[in-house]
C-alpha positions, 0 to 999 in steps of 0.5 A, spaced: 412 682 567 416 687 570 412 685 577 413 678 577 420 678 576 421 683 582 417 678 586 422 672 584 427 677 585 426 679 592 423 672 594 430 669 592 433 675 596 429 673 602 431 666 601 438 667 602 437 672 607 433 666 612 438 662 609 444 666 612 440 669 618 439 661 620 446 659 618 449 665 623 444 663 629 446 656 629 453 657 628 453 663 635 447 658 640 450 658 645 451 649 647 445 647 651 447 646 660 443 640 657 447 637 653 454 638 657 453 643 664 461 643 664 464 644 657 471 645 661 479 646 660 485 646 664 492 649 662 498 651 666 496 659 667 500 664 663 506 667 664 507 675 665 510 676 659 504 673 655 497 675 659 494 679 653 496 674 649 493 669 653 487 674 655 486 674 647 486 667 647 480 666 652 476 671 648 477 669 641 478 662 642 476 659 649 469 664 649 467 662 641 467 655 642 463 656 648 467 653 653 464 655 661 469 652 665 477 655 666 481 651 670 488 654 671 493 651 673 498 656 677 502 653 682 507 659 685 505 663 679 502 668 683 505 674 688 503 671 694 502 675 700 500 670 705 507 667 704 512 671 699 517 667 699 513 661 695 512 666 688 516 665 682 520 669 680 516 674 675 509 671 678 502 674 675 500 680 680 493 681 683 492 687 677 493 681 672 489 676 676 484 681 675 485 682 667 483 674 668 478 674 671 474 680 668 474 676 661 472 671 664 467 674 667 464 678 660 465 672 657 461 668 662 467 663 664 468 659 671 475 661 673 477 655 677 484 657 679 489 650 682 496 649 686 497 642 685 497 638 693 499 632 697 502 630 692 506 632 686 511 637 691 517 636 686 518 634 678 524 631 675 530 633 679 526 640 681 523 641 688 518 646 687 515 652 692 512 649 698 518 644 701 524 648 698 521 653 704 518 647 709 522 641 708 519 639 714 513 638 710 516 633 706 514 625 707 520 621 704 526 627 707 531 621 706 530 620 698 535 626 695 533 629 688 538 626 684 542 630 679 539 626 672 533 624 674 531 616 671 525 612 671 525 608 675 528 608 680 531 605 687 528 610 691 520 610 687 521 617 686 516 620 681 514 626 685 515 628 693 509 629 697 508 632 704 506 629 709 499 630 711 498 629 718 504 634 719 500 638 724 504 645 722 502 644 714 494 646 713 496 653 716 501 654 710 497 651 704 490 653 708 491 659 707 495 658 699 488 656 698 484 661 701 489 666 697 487 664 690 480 663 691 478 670 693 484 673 687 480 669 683 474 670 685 472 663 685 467 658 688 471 651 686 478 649 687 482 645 684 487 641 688 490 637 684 492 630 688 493 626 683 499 621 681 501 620 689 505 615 689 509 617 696 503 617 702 503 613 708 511 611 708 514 606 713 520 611 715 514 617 716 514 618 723 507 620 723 503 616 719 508 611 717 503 604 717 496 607 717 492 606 711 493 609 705 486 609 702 484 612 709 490 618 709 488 620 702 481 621 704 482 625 710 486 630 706 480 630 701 476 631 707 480 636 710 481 641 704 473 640 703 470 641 709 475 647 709 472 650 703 465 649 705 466 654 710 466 659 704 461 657 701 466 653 695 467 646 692 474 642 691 475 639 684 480 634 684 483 628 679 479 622 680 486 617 679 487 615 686 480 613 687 480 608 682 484 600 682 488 599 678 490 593 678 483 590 678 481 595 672 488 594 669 488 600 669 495 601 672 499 605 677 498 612 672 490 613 671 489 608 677 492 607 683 496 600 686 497 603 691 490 601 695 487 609 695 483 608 691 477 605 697 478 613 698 471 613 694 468 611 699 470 615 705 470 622 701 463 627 701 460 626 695 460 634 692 467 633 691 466 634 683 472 628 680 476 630 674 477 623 671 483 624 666 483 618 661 489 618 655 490 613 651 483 609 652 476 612 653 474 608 659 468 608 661 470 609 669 465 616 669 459 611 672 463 608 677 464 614 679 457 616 679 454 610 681 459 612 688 455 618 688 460 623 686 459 628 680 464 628 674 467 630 668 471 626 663 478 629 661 482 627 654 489 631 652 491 629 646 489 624 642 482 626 638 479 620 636 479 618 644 476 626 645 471 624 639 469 617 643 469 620 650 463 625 647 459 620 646 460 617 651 458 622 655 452 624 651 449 618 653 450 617 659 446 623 660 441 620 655 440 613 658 441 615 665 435 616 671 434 622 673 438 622 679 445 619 674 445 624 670 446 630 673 452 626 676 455 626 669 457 634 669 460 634 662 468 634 658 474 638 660 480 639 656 487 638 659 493 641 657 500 640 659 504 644 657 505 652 659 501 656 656 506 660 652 507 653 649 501 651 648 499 658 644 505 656 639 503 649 637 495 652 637 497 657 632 502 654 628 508 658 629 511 652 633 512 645 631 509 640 637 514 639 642 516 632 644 514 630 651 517 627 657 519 620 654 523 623 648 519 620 643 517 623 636 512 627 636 505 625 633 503 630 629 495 627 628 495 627 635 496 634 639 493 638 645 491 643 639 488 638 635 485 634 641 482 641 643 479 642 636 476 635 636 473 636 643 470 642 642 468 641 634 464 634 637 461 638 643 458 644 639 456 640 633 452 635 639 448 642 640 445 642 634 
């Protein structure tokens, strides 16, 4: 008796113990790069102040959800030696980049780190670095920073852009580039180009009247062929490449103002950022029918980030061999600072409203989108 009751006992022991042991494993396999090879998130990079902070974040809650792709949105936020007069006040130094990129490293992230060009060279009544240094660079020099800035107004002022056949401005931001791969010890690049509303203007000296669609490409091109002479690719925002007005898609996530036959001017391994907010539209097999890589990019709405999963999910399933490597995989956005993004995360600060004013929608966050994506990716793995 006493035997058949230890061999209960310890077939009981034994059953939880696999139990436990096989809920663990599944609970800590890494996503298959079968399932999503890009399982991404960008944010703005973070302050000084709040490095290990955010050091932290990386490690306790990028690498547990077994994000691969860390897309940090710097800007001036970094000590450039290049052209000093371009930092922010209290930027990150190079020791600080190499705290970031040693837990990247150990938690095997591809950092990717970003300074936003062509366009978005200023916001609201803020003109950043570059064309406070370079006015020159300025596409539209006659359309002043207003004091309150509005929307919309007379002058079409969203953000300033530089002038990209100015034949001085690709020494600058050549080297800006080049500067912020080898810190970050990066093979991509993101660009940024999205939104870009001031190109090809009539008043431009150099390339007013030539075709916006060809002007934008030839930028693309440009920073492409110069990052491939290092062995490095160029990531941008796919919002410029696609019609707006025959998708309905609209002047924001599409563009009215014909760059959008860029798609078939740019080289193919120029990987697409194809950010949808407040629709999950299927324009990732446009993309990938015109033969570029791409991966979907939500930011806070999780039912939208639920649906663009599965849509991702299968496409990869149900394309030829050829397509599917084409759809690289889901990248969460944020936009707000890290710090920021940080509060909202962890519950010590209610989200803040965005930039039209209105309330805040606590169902639909950037941290309760975040949590979604990445709940939905991992769980597809299983």
């Amino acid at each position: 008796m006493k035997n058949v009751l230890l061999l209960c006992l310890l077939g009981a022991a034994l059953t939880a113990f696999t139990s436990s042991s096989r809920q663990t494993s599944t609970m800590e396999a890494p996503v298959p790069d079968s399932i999503m090879p890009i399982r991404g998130f960008c944010i703005a990079a973070p302050r000084k102040a709040s490095l290990d902070a955010f050091i932290k974040f990386i490690r306790e809650e990028l690498a547990t959800r077994k994000v691969n792709t860390l897309v940090l949105r710097v800007e001036y936020n970094y000590e450039y030696e290049s052209y000093p007069e371009l930092r922010d006040p209290e930027a990150l130094s190079k020791a600080d980049v190499k705290k970031l990129v040693k837990v990247c490293r150990d938690n095997n992230i591809n950092l990717i780190p970003q300074l936003n060009l062509l366009g978005h060279q200023s916001w609201a009544s803020h003109t950043n670095n570059l064309l406070v240094k370079f006015p020159q660079f300025d596409e539209t020099p006659w359309v002043k920073m207003p004091e309150k800035y509005e929307w919309p107004n007379e002058d079409g002022l969203y953000c300033k852009s530089y002038c990209p056949l100015h034949p001085d401005v690709h020494a600058v931001v050549f080297k800006l580039m080049d500067e912020l791969c080898d810190v970050f010890e990066s093979k991509s690049y993101h660009a940024g180009l999205d939104e870009v509303f001031y190109i090809g203007e009539a008043k431009c000296p150099r390339c007013g009247g030539r075709d916006k669609a060809e002007l934008f490409a030839g930028e693309v091109t440009r920073m492409r062929n110069h990052l491939a002479e290092k062995g490095r690719t160029l990531w941008i925002w796919g919002d410029r490449l696609i019609d707006g007005k025959t998708t309905g898609i609209g002047m924001w996530e599409g563009s009215l103002n014909n760059t959008y036959r860029a798609i078939d001017m740019i080289p193919k391994d120029v990987m697409i950022c194809d950010w949808h907010y407040d629709r999950a539209d299927k324009t990732p097999v446009y993309f990938a029918m015109k033969g570029l890589s791409v991966i979907t990019c939500p930011w806070r709405k999780p039912a939208f980030a639920s649906q663009q999963v599965k849509d991702m999910l299968e496409y990869r399933a149900s394309a030829t061999g050829v397509m599917k490597e084409r759809y690289q995989g889901m990248m969460q956005t944020v936009w707000s600072g890290a710090e920021d993004f940080m509060e909202e995360y962890y519950g010590r600060k209610a989200p803040r409203a965005d930039q039209s004013g209105k309330p805040v929608d606590t169902l639909n966050t950037q941290s309760r989108c975040f949590r979604q994506l990445f709940a939905d990716i991992n769980r597809a793995a299983l």
